[in-house]
N, C-alpha and C positions, 0 to 999 in steps of 0.2 A: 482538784475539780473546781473550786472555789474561784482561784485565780484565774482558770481558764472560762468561767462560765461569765468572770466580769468582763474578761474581754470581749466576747462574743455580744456580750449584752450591748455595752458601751459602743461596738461599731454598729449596728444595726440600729443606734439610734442619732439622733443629732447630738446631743447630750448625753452625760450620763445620767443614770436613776439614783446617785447617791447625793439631792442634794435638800435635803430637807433644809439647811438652813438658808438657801435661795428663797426655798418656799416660805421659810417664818419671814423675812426679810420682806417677799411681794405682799404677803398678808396685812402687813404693817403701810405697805406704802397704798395698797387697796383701801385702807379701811380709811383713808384719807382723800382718796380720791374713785368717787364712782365710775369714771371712765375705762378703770382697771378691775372691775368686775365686770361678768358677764351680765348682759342684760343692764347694763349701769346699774346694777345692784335692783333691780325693781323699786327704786325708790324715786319718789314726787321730786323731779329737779326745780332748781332756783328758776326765777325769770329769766337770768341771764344764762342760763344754760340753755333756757326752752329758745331764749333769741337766736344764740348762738345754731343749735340744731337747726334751725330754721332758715338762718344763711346758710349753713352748708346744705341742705335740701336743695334749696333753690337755685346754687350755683353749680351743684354737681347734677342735679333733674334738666337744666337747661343745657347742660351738656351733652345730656344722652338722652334728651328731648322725651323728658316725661317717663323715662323706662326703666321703673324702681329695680325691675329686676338684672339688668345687666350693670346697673350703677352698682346694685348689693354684691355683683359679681364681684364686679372690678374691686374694690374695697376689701372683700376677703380674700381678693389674689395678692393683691398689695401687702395685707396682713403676712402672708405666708412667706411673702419677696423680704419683709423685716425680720420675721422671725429665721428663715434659716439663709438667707445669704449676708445678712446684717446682725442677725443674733438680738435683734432689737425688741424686746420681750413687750416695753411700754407703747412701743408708738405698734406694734403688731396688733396688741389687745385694742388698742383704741379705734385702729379701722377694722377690728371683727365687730366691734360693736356699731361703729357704723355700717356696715354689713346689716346686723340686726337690725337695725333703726330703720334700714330702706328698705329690708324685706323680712320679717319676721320666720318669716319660710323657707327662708337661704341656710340649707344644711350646714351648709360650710362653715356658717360662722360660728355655727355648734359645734361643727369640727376642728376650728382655729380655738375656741374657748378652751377645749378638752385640749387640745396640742399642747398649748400654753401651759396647761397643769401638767398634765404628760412628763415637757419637758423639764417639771421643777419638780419632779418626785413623785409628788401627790395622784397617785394612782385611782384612788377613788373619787376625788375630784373630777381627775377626767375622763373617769366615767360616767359621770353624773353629767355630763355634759356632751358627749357622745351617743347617751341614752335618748337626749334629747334631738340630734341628729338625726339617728334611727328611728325615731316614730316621724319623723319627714322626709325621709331618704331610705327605707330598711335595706337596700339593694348599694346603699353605698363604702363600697370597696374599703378604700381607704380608713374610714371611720373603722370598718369592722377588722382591717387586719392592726389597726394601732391600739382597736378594743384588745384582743387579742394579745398583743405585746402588753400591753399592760398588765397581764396576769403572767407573763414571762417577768417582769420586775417584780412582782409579788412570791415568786416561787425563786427567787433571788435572795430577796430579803429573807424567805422563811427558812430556809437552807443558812444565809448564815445566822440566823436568831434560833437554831436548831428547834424549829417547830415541826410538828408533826402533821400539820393538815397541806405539805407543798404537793403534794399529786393533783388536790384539789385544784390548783391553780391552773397544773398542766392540763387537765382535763380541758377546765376554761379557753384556754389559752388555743388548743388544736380546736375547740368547738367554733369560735369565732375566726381563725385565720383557715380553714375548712371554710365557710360561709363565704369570705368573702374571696376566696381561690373560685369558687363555682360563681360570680358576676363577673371576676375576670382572673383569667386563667392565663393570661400573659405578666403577670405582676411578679417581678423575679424577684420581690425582697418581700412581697406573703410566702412564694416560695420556699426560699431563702427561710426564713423564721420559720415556718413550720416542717423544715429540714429538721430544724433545731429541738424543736417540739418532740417530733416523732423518733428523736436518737435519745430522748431523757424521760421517754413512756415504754422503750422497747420497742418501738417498730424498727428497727433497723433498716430493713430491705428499702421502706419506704420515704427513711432517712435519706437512704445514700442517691437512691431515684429524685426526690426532687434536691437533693444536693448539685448531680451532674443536670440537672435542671439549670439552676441558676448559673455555673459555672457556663454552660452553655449561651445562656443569656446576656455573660460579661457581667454580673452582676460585682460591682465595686467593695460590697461587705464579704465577701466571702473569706474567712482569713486562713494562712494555712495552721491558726493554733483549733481552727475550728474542726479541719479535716482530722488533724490526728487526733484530736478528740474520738470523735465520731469512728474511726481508723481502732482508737483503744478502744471503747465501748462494743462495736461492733464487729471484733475478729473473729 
């Protein structure tokens, strides 16, 4: 079960969850540079940071002719075009945080923060930053089915650290990938993950229904160690 739950896990995301020493490594190159924490750490920048900030305001505002909020767009879509077609972790975090800078209420860039940790292990991390999402966005999808995956990596870990509180996770895990199925119900990889969900809680029937859900969909993660999985579980 072990080896078949990493695979499933591992395709369903950009990354694997097994990287805690990425994450000691980012922690390290963060605490050296504010532009690698979210929010640039809430901490009082230099002159030459606040100058800097200031030309990029000015040349990216006269671009989109004063309209923080579709600059802050463009910025956290950019962020997401480094992180998973470039895998580009540093230059991703630095336009969420410009993101931030131009719109403090751009969900996304609380959703690019939390991805970022997401994709380096650090589960609670990005949570703590998806939280921050959701009190700006509560209806938004994405944040809540990656909330959601994130308690799938935790009932990962706790499975193989033979802990006893992993249901706790699953619970978590169907509570938020549920929520965010009900703002959109066409998303074949909440789908998909809460296929996942529902074959390692017992629901079966419900399993294999949004299983041929996503199968339906063309949905790219679907793997066939997933079905016989699900296939042994559920005869």
């Amino acid at each position: 079960m072990k080896i078949k739950l990493l695979v499933v896990l591992i395709l369903i995301t950009f990354f694997s969850f097994a990287q805690n020493s990425n994450y000691e490594k980012w922690t390290a190159m963060a605490d050296n540079d504010i532009s690698l924490q979210p929010e640039y750490g809430n901490v009082e920048k230099t002159e030459s940071q606040k100058a800097d900030d200031e030309n990029f305001k000015k040349d990216i505002l006269e671009y989109y002719e004063g309209d923080t909020i579709s600059a802050s767009k463009k910025m956290s879509d950019l962020g997401f075009t480094y992180l998973y077609d470039k895998g580009d972790f540093v230059t991703a975090m630095r336009r969420f945080n410009q993101a931030f800078m131009l719109n403090p209420k751009n969900a996304d860039a609380y959703y690019g923060f939390g991805t970022i940790f997401f994709n380096l292990g650090a589960m609670k991390k990005a949570r703590e930053q998806f939280d921050k999402g959701l009190e700006l966005n509560p209806k938004h999808p994405k944040i809540l089915t990656d909330y959601g995956t994130t308690y799938l990596g935790d009932y990962y870990e706790s499975l193989e650290n033979g802990k006893e509180n992993s249901n706790e996770f699953l619970v978590k895990a169907n509570e938020y990938l549920e929520k965010s199925l009900d703002f959109d119900k066409k998303d074949s990889n909440t789908i998909y993950k809460l296929s996942i969900v529902k074959m390692y809680i017992g629901d079966c029937n419900e399993a294999k229904k949004l299983l041929d859900k996503a199968k339906k969909m063309n949905n790219p993660n679907v793997t066939e160690s997933y079905e016989i999985e699900l296939n042994e579980k559920c005869n």
